[in-house]
N, C-alpha and C positions, 0 to 999 in steps of 0.2 A: 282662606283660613288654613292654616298649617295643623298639620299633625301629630300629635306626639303619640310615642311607643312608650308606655311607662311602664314599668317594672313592678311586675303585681310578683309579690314576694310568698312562699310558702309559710303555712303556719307552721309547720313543723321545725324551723328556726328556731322559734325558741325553746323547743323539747331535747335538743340532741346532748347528749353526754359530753361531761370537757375530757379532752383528751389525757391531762395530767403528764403532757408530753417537756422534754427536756429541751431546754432552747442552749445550743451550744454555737461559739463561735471560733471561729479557725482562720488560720491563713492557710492557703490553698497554693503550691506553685504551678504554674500554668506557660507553657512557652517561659519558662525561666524566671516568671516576673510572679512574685505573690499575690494571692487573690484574697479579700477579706471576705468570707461567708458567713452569714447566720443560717442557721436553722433551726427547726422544731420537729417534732414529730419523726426522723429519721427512723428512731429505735422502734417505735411503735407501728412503722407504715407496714400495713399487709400488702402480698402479694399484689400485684396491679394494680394497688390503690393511687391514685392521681395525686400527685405535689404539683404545689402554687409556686411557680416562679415570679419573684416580684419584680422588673424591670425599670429602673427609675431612668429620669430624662437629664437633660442635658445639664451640666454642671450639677447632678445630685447625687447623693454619696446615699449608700442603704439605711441612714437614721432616717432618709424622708420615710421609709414604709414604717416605722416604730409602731405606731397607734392599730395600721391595718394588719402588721404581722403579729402582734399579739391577739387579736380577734382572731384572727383565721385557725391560729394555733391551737385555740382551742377545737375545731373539728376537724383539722386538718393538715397534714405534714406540709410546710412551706419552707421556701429559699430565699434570702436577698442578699445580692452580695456588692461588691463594689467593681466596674470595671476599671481595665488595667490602666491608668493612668487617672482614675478620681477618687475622693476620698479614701481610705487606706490602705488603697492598691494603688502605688504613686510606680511609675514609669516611664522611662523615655521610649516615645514614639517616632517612630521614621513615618509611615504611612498608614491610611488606616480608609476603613472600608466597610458599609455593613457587612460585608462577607467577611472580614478579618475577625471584627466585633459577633459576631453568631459564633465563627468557629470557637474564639474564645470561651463559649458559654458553652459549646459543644464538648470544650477540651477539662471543664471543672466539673459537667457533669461525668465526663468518662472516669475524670480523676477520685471524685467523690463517690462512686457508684452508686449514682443516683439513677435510676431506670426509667422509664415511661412509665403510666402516660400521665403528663403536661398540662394545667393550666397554666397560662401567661399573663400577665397583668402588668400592664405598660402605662407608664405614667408620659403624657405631653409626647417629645422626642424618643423616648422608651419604646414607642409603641412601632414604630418604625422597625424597630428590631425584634421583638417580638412578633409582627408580620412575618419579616424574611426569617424567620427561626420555623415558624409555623410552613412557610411554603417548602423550604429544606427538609422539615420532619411531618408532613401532613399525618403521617399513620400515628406519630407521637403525641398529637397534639390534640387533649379529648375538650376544651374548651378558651376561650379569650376575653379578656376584659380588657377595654379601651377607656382609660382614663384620659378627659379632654386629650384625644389624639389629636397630632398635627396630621391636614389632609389636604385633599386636591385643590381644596378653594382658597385653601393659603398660598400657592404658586402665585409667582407675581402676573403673571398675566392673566388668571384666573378671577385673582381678586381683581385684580384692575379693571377686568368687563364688569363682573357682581356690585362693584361699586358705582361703576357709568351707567349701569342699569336702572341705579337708586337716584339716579339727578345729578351725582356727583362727577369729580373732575378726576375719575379714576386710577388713571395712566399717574400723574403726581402724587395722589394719598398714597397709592400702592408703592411707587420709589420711596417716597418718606417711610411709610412704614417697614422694609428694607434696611435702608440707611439703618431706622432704629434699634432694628433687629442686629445688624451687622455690629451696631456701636454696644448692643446691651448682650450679645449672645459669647462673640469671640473677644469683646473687653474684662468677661467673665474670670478673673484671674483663680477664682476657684475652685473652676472645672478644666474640662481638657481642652483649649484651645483648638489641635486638630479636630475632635470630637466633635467642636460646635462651629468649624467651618465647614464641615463634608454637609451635619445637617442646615443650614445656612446654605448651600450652595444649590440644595436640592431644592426647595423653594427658588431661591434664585433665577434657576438656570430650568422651572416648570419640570422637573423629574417627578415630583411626587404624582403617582397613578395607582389610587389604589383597585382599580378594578384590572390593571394588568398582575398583579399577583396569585397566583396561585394557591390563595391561603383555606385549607379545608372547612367544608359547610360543618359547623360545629356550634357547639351552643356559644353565643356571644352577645356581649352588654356593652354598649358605648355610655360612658356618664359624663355629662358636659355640665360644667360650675355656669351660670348665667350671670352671676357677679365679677367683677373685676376691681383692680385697684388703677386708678389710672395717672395715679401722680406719676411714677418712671415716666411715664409717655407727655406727660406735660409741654405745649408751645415747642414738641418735637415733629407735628403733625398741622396741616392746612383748614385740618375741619376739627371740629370737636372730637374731645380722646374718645365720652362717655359713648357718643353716639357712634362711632366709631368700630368699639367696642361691639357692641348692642348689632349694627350690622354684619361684624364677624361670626356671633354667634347665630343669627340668622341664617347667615351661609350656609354653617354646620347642619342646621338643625334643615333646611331644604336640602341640604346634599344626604342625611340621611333616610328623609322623607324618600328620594328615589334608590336611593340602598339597599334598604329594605325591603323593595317590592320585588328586588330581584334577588334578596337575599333573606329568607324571611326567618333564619336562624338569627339575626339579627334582632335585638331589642335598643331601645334608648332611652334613657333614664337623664331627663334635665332637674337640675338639682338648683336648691338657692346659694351651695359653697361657693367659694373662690375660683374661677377661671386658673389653675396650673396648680392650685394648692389643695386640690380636695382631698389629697390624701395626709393632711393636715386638719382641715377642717370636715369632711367628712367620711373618717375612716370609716363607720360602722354602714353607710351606703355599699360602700367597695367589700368592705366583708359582705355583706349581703347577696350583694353579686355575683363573688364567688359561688357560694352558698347554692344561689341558684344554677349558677351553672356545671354545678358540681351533682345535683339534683335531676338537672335538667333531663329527661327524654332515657328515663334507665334499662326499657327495652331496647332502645337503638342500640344504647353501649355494653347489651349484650349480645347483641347480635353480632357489632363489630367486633366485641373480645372471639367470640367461637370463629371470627372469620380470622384472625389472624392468631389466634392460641392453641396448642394442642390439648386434645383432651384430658390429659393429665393439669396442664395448664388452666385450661379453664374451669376443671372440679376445684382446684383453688380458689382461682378467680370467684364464683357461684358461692363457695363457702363464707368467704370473707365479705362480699358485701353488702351484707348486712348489717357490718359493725358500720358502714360509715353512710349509706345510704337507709334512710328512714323505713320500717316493715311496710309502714302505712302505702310505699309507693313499689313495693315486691310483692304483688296479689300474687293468691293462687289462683286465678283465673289467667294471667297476663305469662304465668309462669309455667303451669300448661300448657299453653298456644302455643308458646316459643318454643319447649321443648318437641312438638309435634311438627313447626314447622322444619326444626333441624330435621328431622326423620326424614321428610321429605327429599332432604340436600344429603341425606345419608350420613348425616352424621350424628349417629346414633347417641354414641360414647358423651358427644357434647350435651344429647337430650337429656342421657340419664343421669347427667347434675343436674339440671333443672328439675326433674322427679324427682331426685334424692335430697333435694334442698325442701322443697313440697313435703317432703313425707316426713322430713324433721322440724318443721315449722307447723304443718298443719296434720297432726296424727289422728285426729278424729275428723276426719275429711276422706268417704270411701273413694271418690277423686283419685284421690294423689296418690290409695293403694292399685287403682286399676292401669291407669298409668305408668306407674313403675313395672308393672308387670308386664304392659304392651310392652317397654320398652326396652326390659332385659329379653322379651323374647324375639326382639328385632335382632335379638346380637345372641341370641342360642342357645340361652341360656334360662330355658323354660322349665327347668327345674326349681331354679330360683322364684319364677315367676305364678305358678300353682298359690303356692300360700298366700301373695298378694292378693291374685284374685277370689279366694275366700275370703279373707279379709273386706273386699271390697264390695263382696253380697256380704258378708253379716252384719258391715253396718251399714249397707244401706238399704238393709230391710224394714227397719223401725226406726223414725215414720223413713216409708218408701221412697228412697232418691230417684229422682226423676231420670234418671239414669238406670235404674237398678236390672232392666230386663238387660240392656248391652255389659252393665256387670257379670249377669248368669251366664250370658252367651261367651264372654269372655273364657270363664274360668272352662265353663264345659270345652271350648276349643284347645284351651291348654291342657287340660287332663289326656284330651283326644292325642295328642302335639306326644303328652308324656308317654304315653300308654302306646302310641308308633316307636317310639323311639327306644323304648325296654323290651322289645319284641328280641 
C-alpha cells in the first residue's frame, strides 16, 4: 500500500489581508538580450520579506503562471518572467546550460534589485532549474514548490527497469517513450529548441540525480496532476498510453515515498488536475502551497534570519513580520524562548527584538515587561531596565502570575545592579 504525504493546509488562508499590490511589467536587459518580467508586490515588499519566483518549463512563456500569480499576489510579492530565448524574450542562442539559465535569473534579479529571501516554484522542466538555483543560493532560498517535477525515474534506464519490474518489455517502452519525447519536446517550434535538447538529453543520457544536489532542507511541496491527456501519445508507444501513463505516476509517487523519509521537509500533495497543466487547472492548489510554505516553521526562519542578519538587521526583520506572517503563529510564548535562546549564543541585540516586538504586541502581558528588562540588562543598560521590572510585579500581582516571586527578585536585583552603579 503506497503512501501519500498530503497537504494539510492552514486555516489562516483564508483570513490574510489582500495586498492591493501593483502588478507591473517590464523588459529587463540581461547579457544584452531583453528579459520580459511581471511583478506584484515589489513596492510594498518589507525588509526580508520572501518573493515567489515562478519558473515555467520547457516551451512556456510566463502567461502559463497567469491564474497562480494573481492568487499569490494577493499575500505576496511575486516574479514571472520569461527566459531568454521564449516567449517575449526572443534570442539567439550559441550554448546553453543550467548554469548559463540560473545565472541568467541571477543577472535579472541583481538588475531588478530584487533581494533574498526566495521561494521557487517550478513547473515540469522549470523545476530543474529552480533546484540548481536553490543549491547555488542555499542561504537564499527560504522555500520550494515542485510542480509535477521531471525526476530520476524518468532517466531512460531508470524507467526502463520500473517498467520490467511491472511485467512489461521495459528496455522498448522506455526507447519509445524517448523517441516521443525527442519528437514532441525539440519539434516544439514554440519554445527554445536548445532549451528542450539539454533537458531532453539529461534524461536521455540518466543525468537526472536528484539526491546528488545540494538543495537546502527548506520547507517544500511536490504536487503531481494524476490525470493525463493521452491522445499526443496515441499508437506512439507498444503498450497502452493510459496505463502507461498511470505507471509513470506510480514511479513518482514511490520515488517520493523514499524522499521523504530522508528528507522530511518534504510534503506531496497528489491532485486530480492535469499531469504538466496544473498550473492551469489547479492554480489555487499552488497558491496554497505557497501559502504554506511561506507559513511554514516561522521560528526556524527566525532563527536563521538572527544567524545571518545583523542586529539592526534583524529589529526590522522581527518588526515587519507580522504584516505577512499570521499573529496566530508569533506567540508570546515561542517568542520568548527564542529571545532567551539568542542570550545564550550572545546575542543579546538579536533578543531584545524579540522582547521588543512582545512588549508591543502583548502590553498587558507582565512577561514581556520582565524580559525586556533581563534583556536590556544583559547589554548594561539597567537603568532602562528598573521600570520594566516594576511594571512586571504590578501587573502580575492581581491575580498572581505564576511567575510573580521571579518578577520581585528580578526588580530587587536591578535596583541592587542600579544602586552599585550611582555609588
Amino acid at each position: 500500500m503506497k503512501k501519500f504525504f498530503l497537504l494539510g493546509f492552514l486555516s489562516a488562508f483564508l483570513g490574510s489581508a489582500h495586498l492591493n499590490a501593483q502588478t507591473t511589467v517590464q523588459l529587463v536587459t540581461v547579457q544584452g538580450n531583453e528579459i520580459k518580467a511581471k511583478t506584484s508586490g515589489l513596492a510594498e515588499r518589507k525588509a526580508h520579506q520572501p518573493i515567489v519566483i515562478l519558473e515555467a518549463g520547457n516551451g512556456e512563456s510566463l502567461e502559463l503562471w497567469n491564474s497562480v500569480f494573481d492568487q499569490i499576489s494577493e499575500f505576496s510579492p511575486v516574479l514571472a518572467y520569461d527566459r531568454v530565448g521564449l516567449g517575449k524574450s526572443p534570442a539567439e542562442l550559441d550554448t546553453l546550460t543550467l548554469d548559463t539559465r540560473v545565472q541568467q535569473l541571477e543577472e535579472l534579479l541583481e538588475e531588478m534589485k530584487i533581494q533574498p529571501p526566495y521561494i521557487l516554484v517550478g513547473n515540469n522542466w522549470g523545476n530543474l532549474l529552480t533546484r540548481q538555483f536553490a543549491e547555488d543560493h542555499p542561504s537564499e532560498v527560504e522555500g520550494m514548490i515542485y510542480v509535477d517535477p521531471v525526476i530520476d525515474t524518468e532517466n531512460e534506464t531508470q524507467l526502463s527497469a520500473y517498467l520490467s519490474e511491472n511485467g512489461l518489455d521495459g528496455k522498448t517502452v522506455a526507447a519509445e517513450y524517448m523517441d516521443y519525447l525527442a519528437q514532441r519536446m525539440t519539434g516544439n517550434y514554440s519554445g527554445n529548441k536548445l532549451e528542450a535538447q539539454l533537458f531532453y538529453d539529461i534524461l536521455k543520457e540518466n543525468k537526472l540525480i536528484w539526491s546528488s544536489q545540494a538543495v537546502p532542507e527548506v520547507a517544500s511541496v511536490v504536487i503531481l496532476g494524476r490525470s493525463n491527456n493521452v491522445f499526443p501519445m496515441m499508437n506512439r508507444l507498444s503498450m497502452n498510453s493510459q496505463e502507461f501513463y498511470k505507471l509513470l505516476i506510480a514511479s513518482k509517487l514511490d520515488f517520493f515515498d523514499e524522499y521523504a523519509l530522508i528528507r522530511p521537509e518534504y510534503s506531496l500533495l497528489l491532485t486530480s488536475g492535469f499531469m504538466n497543466r496544473l498550473p492551469n487547472t489547479e492554480p489555487t492548489q499552488i497558491a496554497q502551497s505557497v501559502r504554506q510554505v511561506l507559513y511554514a516553521d516561522p521560528n526556524k526562519k527566525i532563527v536563521n534570519a538572527a544567524n545571518r542578519l545583523s542586529p539592526e538587521e534583524f529589529a526590522t526583520f522581527i518588526s515587519n513580520i507580522g504584516t505577512y506572517i499570521p499573529a496566530s503563529l508569533l506567540t508570546e510564548e515561542d517568542f520568548n524562548m527564542l529571545g532567551y535562546s539568542l542570550m545564550r549564543f550572545d546575542k543579546y541585540k538579536h533578543a531584545l527584538a524579540l522582547f521588543q516586538y512582545n512588549l508591543e504586541n502583548h502590553p498587558d502581558s507582565p512577561n514581556v515587561y520582565d524580559s525586556m528588562g533581563e534583556g536590556l540588562v544583559a547589554l548594561g543598560r539597567v537603568e532602562e531596565a528598573v521600570p520594566l521590572f516594576k511594571k512586571a510585579v504590578e501587573l502580575g500581582a492581581e491575580p498572581q502570575h505564576r511567575d510573580y516571586e521571579l518578577f520581585k527578585k528580578d526588580l530587587i536585583k536591578g535596583q541592587e545592579m542600579l544602586a552599585e552603579m550611582n555609588k
